[in-house]
ZADO-1210 file (C-alpha; in nm, 4 decimals, padded with zeros to 6 digits):
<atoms>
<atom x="01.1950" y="-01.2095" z="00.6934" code="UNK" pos="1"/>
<atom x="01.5568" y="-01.1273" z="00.6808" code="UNK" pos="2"/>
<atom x="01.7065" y="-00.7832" z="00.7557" code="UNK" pos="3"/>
<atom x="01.7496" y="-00.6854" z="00.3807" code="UNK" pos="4"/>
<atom x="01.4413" y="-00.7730" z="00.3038" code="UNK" pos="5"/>
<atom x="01.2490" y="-00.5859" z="00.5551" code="UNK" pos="6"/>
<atom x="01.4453" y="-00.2545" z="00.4789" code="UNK" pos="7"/>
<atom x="01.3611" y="-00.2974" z="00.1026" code="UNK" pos="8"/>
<atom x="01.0120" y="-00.3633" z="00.2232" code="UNK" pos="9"/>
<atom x="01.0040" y="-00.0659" z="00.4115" code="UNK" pos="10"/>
<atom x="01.1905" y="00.2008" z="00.1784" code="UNK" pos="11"/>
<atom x="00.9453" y="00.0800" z="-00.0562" code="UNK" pos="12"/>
<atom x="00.6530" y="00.1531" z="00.1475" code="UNK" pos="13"/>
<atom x="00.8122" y="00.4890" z="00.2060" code="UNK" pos="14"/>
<atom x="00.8056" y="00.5560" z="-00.1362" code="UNK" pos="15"/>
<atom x="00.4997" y="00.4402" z="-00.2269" code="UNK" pos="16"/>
<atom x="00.3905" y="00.7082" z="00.0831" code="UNK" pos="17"/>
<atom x="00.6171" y="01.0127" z="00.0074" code="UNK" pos="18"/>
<atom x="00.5503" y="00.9793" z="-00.3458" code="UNK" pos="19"/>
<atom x="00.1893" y="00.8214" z="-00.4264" code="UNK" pos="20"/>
<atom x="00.3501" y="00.5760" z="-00.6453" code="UNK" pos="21"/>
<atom x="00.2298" y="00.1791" z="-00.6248" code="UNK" pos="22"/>
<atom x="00.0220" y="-00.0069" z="-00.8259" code="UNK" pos="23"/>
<atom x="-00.1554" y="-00.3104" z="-00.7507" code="UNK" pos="24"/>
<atom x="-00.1505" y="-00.6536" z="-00.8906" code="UNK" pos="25"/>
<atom x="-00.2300" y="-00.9366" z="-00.7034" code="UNK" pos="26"/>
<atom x="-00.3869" y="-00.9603" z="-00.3607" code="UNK" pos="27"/>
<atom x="-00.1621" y="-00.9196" z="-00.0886" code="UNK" pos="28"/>
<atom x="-00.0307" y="-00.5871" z="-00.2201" code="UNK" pos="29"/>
<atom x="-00.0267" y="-00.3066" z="-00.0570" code="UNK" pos="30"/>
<atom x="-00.0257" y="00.0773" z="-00.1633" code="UNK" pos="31"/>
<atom x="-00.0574" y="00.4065" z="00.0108" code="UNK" pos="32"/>
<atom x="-00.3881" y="00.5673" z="00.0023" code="UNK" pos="33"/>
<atom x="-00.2144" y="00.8625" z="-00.2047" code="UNK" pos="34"/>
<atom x="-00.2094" y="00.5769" z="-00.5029" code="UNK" pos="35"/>
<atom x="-00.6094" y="00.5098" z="-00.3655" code="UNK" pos="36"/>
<atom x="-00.6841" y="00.8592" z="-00.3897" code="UNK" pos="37"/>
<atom x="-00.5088" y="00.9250" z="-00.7546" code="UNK" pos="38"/>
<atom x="-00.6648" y="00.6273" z="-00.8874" code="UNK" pos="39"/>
<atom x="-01.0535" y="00.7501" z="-00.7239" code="UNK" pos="40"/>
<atom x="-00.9544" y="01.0741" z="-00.9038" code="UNK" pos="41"/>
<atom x="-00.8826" y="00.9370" z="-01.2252" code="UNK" pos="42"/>
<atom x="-01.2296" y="00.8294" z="-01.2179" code="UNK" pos="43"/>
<atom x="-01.4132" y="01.0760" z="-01.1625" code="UNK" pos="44"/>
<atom x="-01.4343" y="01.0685" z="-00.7353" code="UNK" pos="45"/>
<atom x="-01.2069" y="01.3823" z="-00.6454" code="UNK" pos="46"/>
<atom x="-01.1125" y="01.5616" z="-00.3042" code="UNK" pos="47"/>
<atom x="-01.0785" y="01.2720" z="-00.0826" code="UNK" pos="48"/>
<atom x="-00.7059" y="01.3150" z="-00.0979" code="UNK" pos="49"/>
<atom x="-00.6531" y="01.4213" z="00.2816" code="UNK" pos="50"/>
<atom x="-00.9072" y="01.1917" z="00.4169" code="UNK" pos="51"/>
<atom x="-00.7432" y="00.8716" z="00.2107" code="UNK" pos="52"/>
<atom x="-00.3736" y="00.9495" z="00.2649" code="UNK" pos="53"/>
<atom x="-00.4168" y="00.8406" z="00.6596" code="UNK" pos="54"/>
<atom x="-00.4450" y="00.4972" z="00.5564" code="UNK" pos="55"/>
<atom x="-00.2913" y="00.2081" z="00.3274" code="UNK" pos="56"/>
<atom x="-00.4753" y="00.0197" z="00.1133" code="UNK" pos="57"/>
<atom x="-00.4789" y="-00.4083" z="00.0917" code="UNK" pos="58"/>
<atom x="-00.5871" y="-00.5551" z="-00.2421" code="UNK" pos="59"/>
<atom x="-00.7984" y="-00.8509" z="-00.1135" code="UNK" pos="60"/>
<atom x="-01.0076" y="-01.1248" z="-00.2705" code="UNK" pos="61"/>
<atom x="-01.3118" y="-01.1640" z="-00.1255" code="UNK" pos="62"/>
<atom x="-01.5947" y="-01.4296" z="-00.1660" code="UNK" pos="63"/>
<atom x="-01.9067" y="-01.2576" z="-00.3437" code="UNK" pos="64"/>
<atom x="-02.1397" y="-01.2963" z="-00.0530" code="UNK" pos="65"/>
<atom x="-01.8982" y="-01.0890" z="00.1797" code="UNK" pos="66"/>
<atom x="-01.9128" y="-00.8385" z="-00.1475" code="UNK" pos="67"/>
<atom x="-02.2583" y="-00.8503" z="-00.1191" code="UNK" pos="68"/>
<atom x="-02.3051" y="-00.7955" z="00.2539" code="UNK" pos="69"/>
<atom x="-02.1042" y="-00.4916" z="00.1848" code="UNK" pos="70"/>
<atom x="-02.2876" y="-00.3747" z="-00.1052" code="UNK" pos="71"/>
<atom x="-02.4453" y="-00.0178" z="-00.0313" code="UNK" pos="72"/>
<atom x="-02.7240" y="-00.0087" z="-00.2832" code="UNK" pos="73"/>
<atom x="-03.0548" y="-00.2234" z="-00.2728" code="UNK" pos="74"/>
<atom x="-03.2033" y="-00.3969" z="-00.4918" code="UNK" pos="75"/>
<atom x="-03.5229" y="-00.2153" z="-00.5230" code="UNK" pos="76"/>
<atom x="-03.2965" y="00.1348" z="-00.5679" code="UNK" pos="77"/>
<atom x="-03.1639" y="-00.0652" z="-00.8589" code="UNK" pos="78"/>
<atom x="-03.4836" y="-00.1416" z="-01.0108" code="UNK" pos="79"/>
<atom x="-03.6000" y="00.1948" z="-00.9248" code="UNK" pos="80"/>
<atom x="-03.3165" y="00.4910" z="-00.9639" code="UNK" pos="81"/>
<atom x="-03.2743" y="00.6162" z="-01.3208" code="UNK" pos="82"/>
<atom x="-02.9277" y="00.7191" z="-01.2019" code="UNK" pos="83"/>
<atom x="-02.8399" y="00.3734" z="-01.1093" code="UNK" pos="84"/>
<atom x="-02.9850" y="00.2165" z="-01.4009" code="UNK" pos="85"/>
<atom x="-02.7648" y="00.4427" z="-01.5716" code="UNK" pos="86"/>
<atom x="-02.4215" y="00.3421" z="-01.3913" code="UNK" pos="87"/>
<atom x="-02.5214" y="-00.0452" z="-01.4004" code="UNK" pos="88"/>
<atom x="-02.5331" y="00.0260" z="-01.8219" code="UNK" pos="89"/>
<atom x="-02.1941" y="00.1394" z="-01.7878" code="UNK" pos="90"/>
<atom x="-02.0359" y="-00.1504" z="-01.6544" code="UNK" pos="91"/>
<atom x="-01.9920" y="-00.4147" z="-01.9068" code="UNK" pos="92"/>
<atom x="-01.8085" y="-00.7403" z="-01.9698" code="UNK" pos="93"/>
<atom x="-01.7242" y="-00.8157" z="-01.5962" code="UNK" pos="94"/>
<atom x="-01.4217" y="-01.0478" z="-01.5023" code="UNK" pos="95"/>
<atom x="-01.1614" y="-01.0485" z="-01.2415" code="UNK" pos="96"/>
<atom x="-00.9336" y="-00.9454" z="-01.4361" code="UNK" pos="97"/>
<atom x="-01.1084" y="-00.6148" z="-01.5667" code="UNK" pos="98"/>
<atom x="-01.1929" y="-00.5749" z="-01.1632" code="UNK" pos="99"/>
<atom x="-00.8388" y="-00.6120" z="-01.0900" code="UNK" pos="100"/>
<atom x="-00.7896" y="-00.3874" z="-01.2976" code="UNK" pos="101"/>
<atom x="-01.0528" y="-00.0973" z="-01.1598" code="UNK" pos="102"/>
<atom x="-01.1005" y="-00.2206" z="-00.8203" code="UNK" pos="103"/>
<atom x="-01.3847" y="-00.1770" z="-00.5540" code="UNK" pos="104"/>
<atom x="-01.2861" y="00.0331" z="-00.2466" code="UNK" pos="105"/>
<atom x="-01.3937" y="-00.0829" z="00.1482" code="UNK" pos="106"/>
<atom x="-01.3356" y="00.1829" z="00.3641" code="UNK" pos="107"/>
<atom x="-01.2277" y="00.0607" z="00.7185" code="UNK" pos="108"/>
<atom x="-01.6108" y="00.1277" z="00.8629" code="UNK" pos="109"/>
<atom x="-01.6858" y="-00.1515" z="00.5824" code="UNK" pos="110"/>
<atom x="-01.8885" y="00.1080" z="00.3518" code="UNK" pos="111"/>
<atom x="-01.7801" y="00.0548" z="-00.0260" code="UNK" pos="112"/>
<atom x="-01.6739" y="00.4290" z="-00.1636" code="UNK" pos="113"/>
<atom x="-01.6249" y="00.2907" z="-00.4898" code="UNK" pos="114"/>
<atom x="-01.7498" y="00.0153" z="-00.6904" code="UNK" pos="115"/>
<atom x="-02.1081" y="-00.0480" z="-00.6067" code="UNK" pos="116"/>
<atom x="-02.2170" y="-00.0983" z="-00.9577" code="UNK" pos="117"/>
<atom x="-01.9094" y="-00.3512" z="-01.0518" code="UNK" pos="118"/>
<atom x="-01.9814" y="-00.5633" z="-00.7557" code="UNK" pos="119"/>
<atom x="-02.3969" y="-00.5986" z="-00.8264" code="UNK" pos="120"/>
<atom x="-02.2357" y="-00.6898" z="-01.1866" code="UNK" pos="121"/>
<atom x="-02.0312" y="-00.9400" z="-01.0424" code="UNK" pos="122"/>
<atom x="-02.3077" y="-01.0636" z="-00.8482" code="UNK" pos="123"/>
<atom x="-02.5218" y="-01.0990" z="-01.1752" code="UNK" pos="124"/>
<atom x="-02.1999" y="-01.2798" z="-01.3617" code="UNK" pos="125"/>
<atom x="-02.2045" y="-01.5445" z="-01.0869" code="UNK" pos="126"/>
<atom x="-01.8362" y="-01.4493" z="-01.0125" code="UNK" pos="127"/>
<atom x="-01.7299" y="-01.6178" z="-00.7110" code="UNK" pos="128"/>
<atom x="-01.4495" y="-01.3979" z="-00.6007" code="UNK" pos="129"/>
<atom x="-01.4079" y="-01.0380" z="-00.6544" code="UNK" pos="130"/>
<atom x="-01.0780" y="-00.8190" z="-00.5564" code="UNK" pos="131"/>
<atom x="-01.1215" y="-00.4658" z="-00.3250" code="UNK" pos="132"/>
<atom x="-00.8838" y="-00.2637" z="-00.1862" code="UNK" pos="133"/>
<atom x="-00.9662" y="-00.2875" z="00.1186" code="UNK" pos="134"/>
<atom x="-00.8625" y="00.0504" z="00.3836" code="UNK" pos="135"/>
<atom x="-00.6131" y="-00.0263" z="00.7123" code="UNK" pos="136"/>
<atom x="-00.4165" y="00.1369" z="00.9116" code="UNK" pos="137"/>
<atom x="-00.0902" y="00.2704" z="00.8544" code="UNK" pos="138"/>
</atoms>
């Protein structure tokens, strides 16, 4: 990487961290976990804010069996839970695209915080890659 290009890189990473702006659009990207937290919010998942903000975010493909391994609901809560029932009905029409779009999120400890219901989905759609921002250190 040549000198201009890493001072770009970095005042845009500054940026991104001052101001919570980023977006994601391929894998590889990276955004601050201000962006993370806005986008959680916007949602419906609120007051993670300080928690988030410690860390950036990767957008990574993953292979649906790594999804899966990460997955924190069962199967028999999915049969079972009214509740999750509920949040499967609500996810419709899955693609990578529309998960690009409204991403999973893999905290560091490798529990997903967001997205259990698009990834079963995805599981169901035989999808054989899925993106997730995945949580790293700053």
């Amino acid at each position: 990487m040549r000198a201009s290009e890493f001072i770009i890189e970095g005042l845009g990473r500054w940026i991104n961290d001052k101001l919570g702006k980023g977006s994601w659009s391929k894998p590889g990207d990276v955004v601050s976990g201000r962006t993370v937290s806005r986008y959680l919010d916007s949602i419906g998942i609120g007051g993670l804010g300080p928690t988030l903000e410690r860390y950036d975010y990767v957008l990574k493909d993953i292979d649906i069996d790594t999804a899966r391994k990460y997955r924190g609901i069962t199967d028999k809560e999915l049969k079972t839970s009214a509740i999750d029932q509920m949040s499967l009905a609500g996810v419709k029409d899955v693609s990578y695209e529309s998960l690009l779009k409204k991403p999973a999120v893999l905290l560091a400890s490798g529990q997903i915080l967001d997205g259990n219901h698009r990834i079963e989905r995805a599981i169901k759609a035989k999808l054989t890659r899925i993106p997730v921002l995945v949580q790293v250190k700053k």
